[in-house]
C-alpha angles and dihedrals in degrees: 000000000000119000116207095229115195112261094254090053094052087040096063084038098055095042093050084045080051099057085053105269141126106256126187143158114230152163123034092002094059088045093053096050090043080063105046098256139136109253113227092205140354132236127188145196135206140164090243113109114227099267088053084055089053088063115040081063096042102160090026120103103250119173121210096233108161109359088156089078099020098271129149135159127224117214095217105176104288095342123084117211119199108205111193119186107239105260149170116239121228124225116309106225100165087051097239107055132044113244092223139002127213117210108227136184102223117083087209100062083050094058095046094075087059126121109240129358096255086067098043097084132102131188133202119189079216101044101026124226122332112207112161095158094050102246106158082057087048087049086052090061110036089240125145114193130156123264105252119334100010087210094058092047095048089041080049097062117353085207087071084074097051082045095058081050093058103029089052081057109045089045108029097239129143124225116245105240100256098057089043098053083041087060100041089049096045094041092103086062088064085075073080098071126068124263096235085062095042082051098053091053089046079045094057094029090059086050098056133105093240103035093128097053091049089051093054101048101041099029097157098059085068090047092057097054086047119018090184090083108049098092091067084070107114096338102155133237121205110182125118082236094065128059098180136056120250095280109043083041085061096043097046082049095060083045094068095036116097118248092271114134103224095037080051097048079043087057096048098043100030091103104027091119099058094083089060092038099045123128128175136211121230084258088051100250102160121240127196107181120180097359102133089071095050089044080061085059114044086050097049076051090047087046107047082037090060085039083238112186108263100244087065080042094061097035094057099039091050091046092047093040090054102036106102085041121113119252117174146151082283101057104021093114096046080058092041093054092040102049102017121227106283088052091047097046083060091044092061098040099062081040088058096043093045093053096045078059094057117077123306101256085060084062095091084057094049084057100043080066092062088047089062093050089076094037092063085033089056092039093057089048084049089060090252114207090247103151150011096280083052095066114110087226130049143201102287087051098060089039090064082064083067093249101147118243100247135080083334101053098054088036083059090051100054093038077060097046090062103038082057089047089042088057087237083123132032103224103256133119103249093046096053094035086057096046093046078053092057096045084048088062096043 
């Protein structure tokens, strides 16, 4: 098997093959070739230690990154190239980091200490791909599975879990049995990472292609990152405008949202407050009143909990807190001038998505979302009257009614502003001058 390697790559490789050492790429970049896919960046491995790197680029920029565990970083041009020195881990007592690592000279031992077998392959233009865990066969057949004993790789490092999780939904892979029991035996030992860590692989999970059919099959996973949302796990809903239970709504939700990260956090936390808001009739119709506000809460919890930036914070609170509101043709610029575009186009989005997840007959109301998508698109390139500074009169205008500068003037603005976005007023300087008048009277 031969793998066309950017030049800078070959390059590094060429020139540690030159001084005399073994030089491969490995991981996530062979496995992605081996796929057919694009790699995003490029690791590799030699049996050089990190002096003898040094070296071997004498003149180049090179950045003691992780000598701890033999790793440096060449500055090639504009792509920066991590060499780590093959090695053998110590025992992981904190349950995320080796205690000590030993340099070897044998890429197989190297690859030994890897997660799972579709990343424990190397590759050298010189020698070829190295493959002792039979991973091209494992990328055949869309099958993750551990390296070795899957319960001594998951006790190793409990992010390896969260990492089968991701990696199931970015590549569309399922997980064999035995690595599968081993996670969901091992999930209580991820209260261990940190959450800005836990939050990176959700990050990347939501964003996957088959998030949704990771979700579904290892659900629990999920639940033990965040237990607040366990609850949500087969709670029924017995309305004729669902056709799926809490969770498979949810799923099917994310399903239909783009691959946006906060319309995706919106999807899966959108109706996490129905479990604790639930009421039943005597004939067992399902009722959720007053969820979307306890959905907020429960994502401004999931968020603070991940340590989330605030911007993704916001976004997803204020999504989840408005999703079950109305927006139509009537009210579209209130919204307008309330969210802004950017915010209202995901609004209606994960309205639209969570609509196409209800039952079939709701599907002519998930498009008419879209619909209004290029409505508020087509108002804000009209010049739409959308705030203050829009209105046709200003202060000193209304001042010359006699109305003081002060807490009434800006009152009358603003009173002016939503007659205008409730459609009361055309935005023009006579209309509003003679209903400030009116106010003014009154």
């Amino acid at each position: 098997m031969q793998i066309l390697l950017p030049a800078p790559v070959a390059d590094a490789l060429s020139r540690l093959e030159a001084c005399g050492h073994e030089a491969y790429v490995v991981g996530g970049c062979v496995r992605d070739s081996v796929l057919g896919k694009q790699p995003h960046e490029y690791d590799l491995c030699t049996s050089a230690r990190p002096q003898e790197v040094h070296a071997c680029f004498e003149g180049e920029r090179i950045v003691d990154t992780g000598l701890k565990h033999g790793t440096v970083t060449l500055i090639s041009g504009d792509m920066p190239l991590e060499i780590t020195t093959f090695r053998n881990d110590g025992t992981y007592t904190d349950g995320r980091h080796p205690d000590s690592v030993r340099f070897s000279d044998s890429i197989e031992e190297d690859l030994k200490r890897r997660d799972f077998t579709v990343n424990a392959m190397a590759y050298s233009p010189r020698r070829g791909l190295v493959d002792p865990y039979d991973g091209v066969q494992a990328c055949r057949d869309r099958r993750l599975m551990a390296v070795g004993n899957p319960t001594a790789r998951f006790t190793e490092d409990a992010l390896r879990i969260l990492r089968a999780l991701r990696f199931s939904a970015t590549l569309g892979f399922d997980i064999e049995p035995a690595t599968a029991q081993a996670m969901n035996t091992l999930a209580h030992n991820m209260d261990k990472l940190s959450r800005e860590r836990v939050a990176r692989e959700l990050n990347l999970l939501l964003m996957g292609e088959h998030a949704p059919q990771a979700l579904r099959q290892h659900p629990h996973i999920l639940f033990a990152a965040l237990p607040q949302l366990a609850p949500m796990h087969h709670t029924p809903q017995r309305t004729r405008m669902h056709r799926w239970d809490l969770w498979e709504h949810t799923l099917q939700t994310i399903r239909h949202t783009p691959r946006e990260l906060a319309l995706r956090w919106a999807a899966l936390l959108h109706d996490s407050g129905k479990p604790s808001t639930a009421t039943y009739d005597p004939d067992g119709t399902s009722h959720f009143r007053g969820h979307p506000a306890v959905s907020a809460r429960i994502a401004a919890d999931c968020m603070a909990s991940l340590k989330q930036s605030k911007q993704l914070s916001d976004t997803v609170i204020t999504l989840v807190r408005h999703h079950d509101d109305r927006v139509g043709p009537d009210n579209l610029q209130k919204w307008l001038s309330r969210l802004g575009l950017e915010l209202l186009r995901q609004l209606l989005q994960l309205q639209h998505a969570d609509l196409a997840a209800h039952a079939p007959y709701m599907a002519p109301q998930a498009d008419r979302s879209l619909a209004l998508i290029r409505a508020a698109e087509e108002r804000v390139a009209s010049g739409a009257c959308l705030s203050i500074g829009d209105l046709q009169i200003d202060g000193r205008a209304l001042m010359a009614l006699g109305i003081p500068q002060g807490p009434e003037l800006g009152h009358t603005l603003q009173w002016l502003l939503d007659a205008v976005l409730s459609g009361r007023v055309q935005n023009e300087a006579d209309a509003l001058l003679a209903l400030a008048k009116e106010r003014a009277r009154q």
